[in-house]
Structure formats: structure tokens, C-alpha cells
N, C-alpha and C positions, 0 to 999 in steps of 0.2 A: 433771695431765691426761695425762701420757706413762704413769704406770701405769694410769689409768682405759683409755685407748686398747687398754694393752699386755693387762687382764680382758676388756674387750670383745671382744674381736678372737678371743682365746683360748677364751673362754666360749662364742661364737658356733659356733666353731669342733670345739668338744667337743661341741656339742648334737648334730651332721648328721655326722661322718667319724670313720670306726672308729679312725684314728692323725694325729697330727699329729709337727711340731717343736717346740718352746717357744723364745723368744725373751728371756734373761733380762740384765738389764742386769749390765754387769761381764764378760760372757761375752767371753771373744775371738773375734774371728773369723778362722775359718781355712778361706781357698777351698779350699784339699786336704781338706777333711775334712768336711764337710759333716753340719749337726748330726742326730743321730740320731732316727728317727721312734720316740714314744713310744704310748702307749694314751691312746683317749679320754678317760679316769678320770687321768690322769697331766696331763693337758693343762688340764681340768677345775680340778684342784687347784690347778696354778697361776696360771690363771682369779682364785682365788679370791683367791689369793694378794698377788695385783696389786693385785685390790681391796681388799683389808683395808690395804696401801699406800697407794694413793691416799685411800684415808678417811682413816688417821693425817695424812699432811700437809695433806692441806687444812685440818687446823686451827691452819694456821700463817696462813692465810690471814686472822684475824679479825683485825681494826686496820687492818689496809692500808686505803689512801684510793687507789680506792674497793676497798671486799671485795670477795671474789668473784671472778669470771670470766669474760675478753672475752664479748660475744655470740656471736662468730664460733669460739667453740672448741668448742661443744658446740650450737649451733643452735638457742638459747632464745632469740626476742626480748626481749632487754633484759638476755639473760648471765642468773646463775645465781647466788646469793650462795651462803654456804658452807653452811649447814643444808641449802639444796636440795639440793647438790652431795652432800650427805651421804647426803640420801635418796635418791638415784638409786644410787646405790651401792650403799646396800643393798637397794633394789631388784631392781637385780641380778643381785649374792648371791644371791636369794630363787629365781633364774629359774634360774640355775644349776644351784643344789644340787638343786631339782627336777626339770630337766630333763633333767638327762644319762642318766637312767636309760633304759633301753633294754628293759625291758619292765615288766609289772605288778609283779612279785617286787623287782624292784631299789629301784620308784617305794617300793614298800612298807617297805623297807629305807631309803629315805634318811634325814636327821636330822633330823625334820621339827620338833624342837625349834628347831634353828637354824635352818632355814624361816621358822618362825611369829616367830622374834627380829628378824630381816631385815626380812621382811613388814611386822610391825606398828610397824617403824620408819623405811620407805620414804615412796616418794611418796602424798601427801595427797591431790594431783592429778593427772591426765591429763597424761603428761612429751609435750611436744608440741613439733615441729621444726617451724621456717620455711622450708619447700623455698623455691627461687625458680631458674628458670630459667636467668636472666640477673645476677644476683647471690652465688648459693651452692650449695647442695646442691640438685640437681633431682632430681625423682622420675618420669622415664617410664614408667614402668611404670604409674603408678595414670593415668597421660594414654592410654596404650595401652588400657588396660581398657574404656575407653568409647568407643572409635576403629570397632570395630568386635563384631554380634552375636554371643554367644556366648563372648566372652570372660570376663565376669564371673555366666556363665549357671551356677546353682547344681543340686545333685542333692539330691532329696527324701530321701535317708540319712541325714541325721542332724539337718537342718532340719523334714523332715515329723514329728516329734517334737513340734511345733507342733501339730498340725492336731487339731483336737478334731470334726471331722466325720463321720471315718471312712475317709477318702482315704486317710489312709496304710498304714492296717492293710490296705486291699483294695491298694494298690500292691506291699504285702510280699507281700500272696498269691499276687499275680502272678507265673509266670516273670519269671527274671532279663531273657533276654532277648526279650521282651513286655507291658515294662510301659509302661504310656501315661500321660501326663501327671494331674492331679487339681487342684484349685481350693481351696487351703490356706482354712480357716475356723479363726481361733485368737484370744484374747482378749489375745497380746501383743501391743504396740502397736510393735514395731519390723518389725511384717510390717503391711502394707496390709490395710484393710478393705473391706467389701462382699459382697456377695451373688452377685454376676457378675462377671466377669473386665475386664468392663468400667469396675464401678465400681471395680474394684481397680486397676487403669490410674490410672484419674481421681483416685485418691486418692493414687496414688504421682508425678503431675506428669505425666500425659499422656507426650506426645512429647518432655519437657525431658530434655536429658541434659547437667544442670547440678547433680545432684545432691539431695538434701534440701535444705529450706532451713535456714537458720542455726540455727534454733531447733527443727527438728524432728528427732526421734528415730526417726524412719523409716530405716532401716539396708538395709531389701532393698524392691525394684519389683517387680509384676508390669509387663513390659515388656508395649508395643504388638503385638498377635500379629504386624504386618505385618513385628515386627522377630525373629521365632520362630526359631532354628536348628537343627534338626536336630543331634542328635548320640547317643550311644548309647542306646538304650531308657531303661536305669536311672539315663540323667546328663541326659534331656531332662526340661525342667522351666519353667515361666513364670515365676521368680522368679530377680531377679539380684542382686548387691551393688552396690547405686550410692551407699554412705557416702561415700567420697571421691573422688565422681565431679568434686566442684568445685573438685578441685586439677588433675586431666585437664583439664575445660574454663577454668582459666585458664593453660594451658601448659604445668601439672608445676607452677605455684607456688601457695603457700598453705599452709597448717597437717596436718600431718600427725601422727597418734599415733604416735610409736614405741616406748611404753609405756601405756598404758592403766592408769589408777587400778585399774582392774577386774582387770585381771591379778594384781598386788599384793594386792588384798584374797581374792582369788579363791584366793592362793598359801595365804594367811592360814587361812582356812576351810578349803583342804583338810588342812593340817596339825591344826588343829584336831580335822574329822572324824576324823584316823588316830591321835588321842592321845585318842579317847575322849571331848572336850570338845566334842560338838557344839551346844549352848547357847551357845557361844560363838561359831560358826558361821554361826548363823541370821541377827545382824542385820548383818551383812558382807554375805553374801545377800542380805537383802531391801533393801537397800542400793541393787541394780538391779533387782530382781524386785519388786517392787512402784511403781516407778518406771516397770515397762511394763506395769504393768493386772494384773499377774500376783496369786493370793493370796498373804501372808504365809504363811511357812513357821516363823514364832515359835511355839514350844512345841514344836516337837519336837526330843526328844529323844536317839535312836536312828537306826540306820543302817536299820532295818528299816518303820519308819510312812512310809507313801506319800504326797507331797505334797499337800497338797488343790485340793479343784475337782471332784472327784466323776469325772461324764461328759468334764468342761470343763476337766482339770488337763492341767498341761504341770510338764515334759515327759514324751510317752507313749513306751515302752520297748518295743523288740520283746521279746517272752520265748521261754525255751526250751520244748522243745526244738526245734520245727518255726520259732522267729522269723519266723510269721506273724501271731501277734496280738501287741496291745499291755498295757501295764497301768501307772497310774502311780508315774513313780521316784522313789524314793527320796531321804533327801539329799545326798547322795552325786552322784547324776544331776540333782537342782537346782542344784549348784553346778556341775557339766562345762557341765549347760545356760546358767546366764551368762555362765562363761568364753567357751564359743564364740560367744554371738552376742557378747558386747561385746569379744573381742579380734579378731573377724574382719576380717582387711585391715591388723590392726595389726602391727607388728614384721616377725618371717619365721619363716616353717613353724611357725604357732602351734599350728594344730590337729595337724597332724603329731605333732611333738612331745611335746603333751599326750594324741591318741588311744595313741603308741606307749606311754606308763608306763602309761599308764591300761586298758591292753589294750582297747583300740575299736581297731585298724585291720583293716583289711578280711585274711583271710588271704591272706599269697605277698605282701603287702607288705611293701618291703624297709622293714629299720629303723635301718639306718647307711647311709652312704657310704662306698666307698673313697677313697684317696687320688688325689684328679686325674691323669689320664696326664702330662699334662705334668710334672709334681713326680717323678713317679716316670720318664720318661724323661731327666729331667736327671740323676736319678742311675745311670743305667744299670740301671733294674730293667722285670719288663714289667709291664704293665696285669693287673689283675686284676677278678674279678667275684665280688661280694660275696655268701655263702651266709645273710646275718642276713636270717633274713625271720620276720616275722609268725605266731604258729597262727590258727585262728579265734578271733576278739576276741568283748567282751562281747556285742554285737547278735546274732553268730551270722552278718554277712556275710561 
């Protein structure tokens, strides 16, 4: 568990900040000297490192009475026996080697062999924590989210990608700063249905800010207008994420993703796609994509044949040069399209992360962090301000 901690921690940490430290067991330590900050690819590796550690010994773990691993070590009701422990590992692994890339060219470079090794031999499941307020890990943040409007209030960028009405293509046409809200019409089922804003309300739970119910796969509400907030042209929008609005309304406690089966499979497929194999691709994908109403994307092929659904396919692409109209994408853009909706709210900076390899982030966004001032004024060094920023991404935003 102390290497698993020791990938996580480092992994996480490699995905969002241009340099870190490494922390390696056996090192001594010495307050005069304080360990050297290295490159996020340096930090990354030993990320990896740790984990390919903690995998070897846990297989020491089989026989003991009982196998496996307190519950309270890793925040699985009922602990975690060693196969699972295995698959979360390499898990990952999978999120790693993916993610650290820092723009399109690197994502494209990575070793998507060992990706797709990882991937298809991770979690089977949705790796899911037991927040609890008053007992263990509490999550305020997803309690905050629904505290108040406009905090889980979403922008029609890369969600109106849905919209088979035509909303979003007249919203792209719009000035950036004049664009007015639209009435999402889309045949997946993890956006509210209806004809009016009304009935979209009503189908998303009225006034409940309890979240979906157990069994439903409703992911985003159009809220109550009377709960509407104002916020920039191009970020105001009727639709919010209330996934786990039902861990906020029991106080921070309750079940939370912090990896998503989807991510995993999602890692799988893309590797897949960039080796050529996208047959192999397709039923990973349809895995969720046809689970939310969506058509099957089996039989194809190529990186080049556009999803089906005709008028009605999702998801719709802004295209060049003016990324005023739409057209639909690719597979390539069927799999970013399930990753986002089904890792949304999961983990941390998912979309981030996968807009920045994937080249989607908006341009002038930055796409590392530097080192925290505090970290760097304990060493006597001064604050710095990060030049890694973004060109214009695939959409053209």
C-alpha cells in the first residue's frame, strides 16, 4: 500500500505541475539539502515505478487469512482482495502513461502498447470510494456543488455536441461574447428529455437537489429557471451536473467514483484507435454508447467514416475553418465523447488533462502548473508564471 500511495501521489502529481521532488524509499534524508526538483516526465516514471512495486508485492498477499486489504486502506467497502488490488494498479498505469503528455504530438508518442496492456488488464468495474463525513474520507466539494446555483452550471462547448436540433451550430455562429442560451434536443439519455424546458426540468427531478435516482443514468438536469445564474455569454447554459449531487445531500457521505470502468476502457480504445486496431475499439465503446440510446458504432473501421445517426448522430464537431458548423465525428470523437460524459465529476482534472494530449483545449490555456509558491519559497527561490499554454485546439476555440 506504501508504494501504491507513494504512484499515486507522484502520478497525480506529474499529470498538472511542470517539476516536482520524488520521494524514494531508502533515500536519506537530509534538512540541509533538500531533494532536487526534477521534470514532470521524471516524476511520471517513477509514478510508474512504484507501481509496477506495489503490483509485484501484493502477490505476496495470496494465502493470508484473510487476503487482501483493510477496508480502511484504500476506501472500498469491504477492502479489496489481491486481483482487484491488481487491477487498480494497473489501471493506473494506464492513466498515467496517457496522461502526462502535454500536448497532441507527445499523446501521439506515448506507448500506447503498454496503455492498451494496462487498460485491458485493470478494473472490470467502476473503482468506487465510501466518502463519509463523520467516519473516513469526506468529499466537500461534491456537497459544495449543489449548495449553491451555478456552481455545477455547465457550457454548451463541448456538451452541445449532443444537441441534434441545431442549437449548437447557431450558438457557434454566434459572437463569442453574445451567445444566448438554446434547449439541448439529443437522443442520449444521460441529458434530460422533452420538448420544453419545462418538461426537461420534470424529467430531470423538478426542484430535487438529491441528485438522480439510484438506478438512473441521468448525469446532467436542466435546472429550475428560477435557479438560472448568470455567468459569461458562452458559459451560461440550463444544464448542470447533478451525478453526485447525492453524496452533497447526504453531507459529503456516500459512494463516489474515483475511477470509472469508463475511463479504463476508454484508455483501451484509444490505444487501440492510434495502433491501427479500431475494430477492436468499437465494442469498448459501444459498451456506453449504446447503453445511452446512442447508435452502435460496430463496423467501423477507420479513423475517417463518421458515426451514424444521419441528422440525429452525436457527437456533432465544429469543423474548420470558420468552426461555425458542425458535422459528425469520427471515431476517434465517439470515444473523447464517452470519456467526457462518463468520467465527468470523476477523479480530478479529467477533462483537462485528456482536452490538453488530445489538443481540444481552448487556446491561452495554460497546460502545466508550476511549482506552488510556498514549495518554492521554502527553498529560497521566487514564484514563477508558467509560459506552457495551449495553440488553438481541435474545435477551433
Amino acid at each position: 500500500m506504501a508504494y501504491f500511495t507513494l504512484g499515486f501521489a507522484h502520478g497525480q502529481v506529474s499529470l498538472l505541475y511542470d517539476s516536482a521532488y520524488t520521494i524514494k524509499p531508502g533515500e536519506p534524508y537530509d534538512p540541509d539539502n533538500l531533494l532536487p526538483l526534477v521534470g514532470a516526465s521524471e516524476v511520471n516514471a517513477w509514478a510508474l515505478q512504484a507501481l509496477d512495486s506495489a503490483f509485484a508485492i501484493s502477490d505476496r498477499a495470496r494465502g493470508l487469512t484473510p487476503e487482501g486489504f483493510p477496508a480502511d486502506w484504500i476506501g472500498v467497502s469491504g477492502g479489496v482482495d489481491v486481483d482487484r488490488f491488481r487491477r487498480i494498479v494497473r489501471s493506473y498505469k494506464a492513466r498515467y502513461r496517457a496522461g502526462v503528455a502535454r500536448d497532441a504530438q507527445q499523446r501521439a508518442a506515448v506507448d500506447w502498447a503498454a496503455v492498451i496492456a494496462d487498460a485491458t488488464n485493470g478494473i472490470d468495474s467502476d473503482h468506487v470510494l465510501q466518502m463519509s463525513s463523520t467516519a473516513g474520507w469526506s468529499l466537500a466539494v461534491l456537497a459544495q456543488l449543489r449548495v449553491s446555483t451555478g456552481w455545477s452550471q455547465m457550457t454548451p462547448f463541448i456538451l452541445g455536441m449532443a444537441d441534434t436540433s441545431g442549437g449548437y451550430q447557431a450558438w457557434l455562429a454566434q459572437p463569442l461574447m453574445q451567445r444566448t442560451p438554446f434547449l439541448m434536443h439529443t437522443p442520449d439519455r444521460r441529458f434530460p428529455s422533452g420538448a420544453t424546458r419545462g418538461l426537461q426540468t420534470a424529467a430531470s427531478g423538478g426542484n430535487s437537489r438529491s441528485g438522480p435516482g439510484a438506478a438512473s443514468m441521468l448525469y446532467f438536469r436542466n435546472r429550475p429557471s428560477g435557479e438560472d445564474t448568470p455567468a459569461e455569454p458562452w458559459g451560461t447554459w440550463y444544464y448542470d451536473n447533478h451525478r453526485f449531487w447525492g453524496v452533497g445531500a447526504a453531507g459529503g457521505s456516500g459512494p463516489f467514483v474515483a475511477m470509472a470502468r469508463a475511463e479504463n476502457d476508454m484508455l483501451a480504445a484509444e490505444g487501440y484507435i492510434r495502433t491501427g486496431q479500431v475494430a477492436l475499439a468499437t465494442p469498448l465503446i459501444d459498451r456506453y454508447r449504446t447503453a445511452a440510446g446512442l447508435p452502435s458504432v460496430a463496423g467501423i473501421t477507420n479513423t475517417t467514416t463518421p458515426v451514424p445517426g444521419g441528422n440525429a448522430c452525436v457527437p456533432k464537431v465544429p469543423q474548420a475553418p470558420g468552426f461555425t458548423t458542425t458535422a459528425c465525428g469520427n471515431i476517434l470523437e465517439a470515444m473523447k465523447w464517452e470519456k467526457r460524459v462518463e468520467t465527468s465529476f470523476t477523479g480530478a482534472s479529467q477533462w483537462f488533462i485528456d482536452s490538453r494530449g488530445w489538443g481540444d483545449l481552448a487556446e491561452g490555456t495554460v497546460t502545466q502548473w508550476p511549482v506552488p509558491w510556498q514549495e518554492l519559497f521554502a527553498r529560497g527561490f521566487s514564484s514563477y508564471t508558467t509560459q506552457d499554454r495551449a495553440p488553438r485546439g481541435t474545435y477551433g476555440f
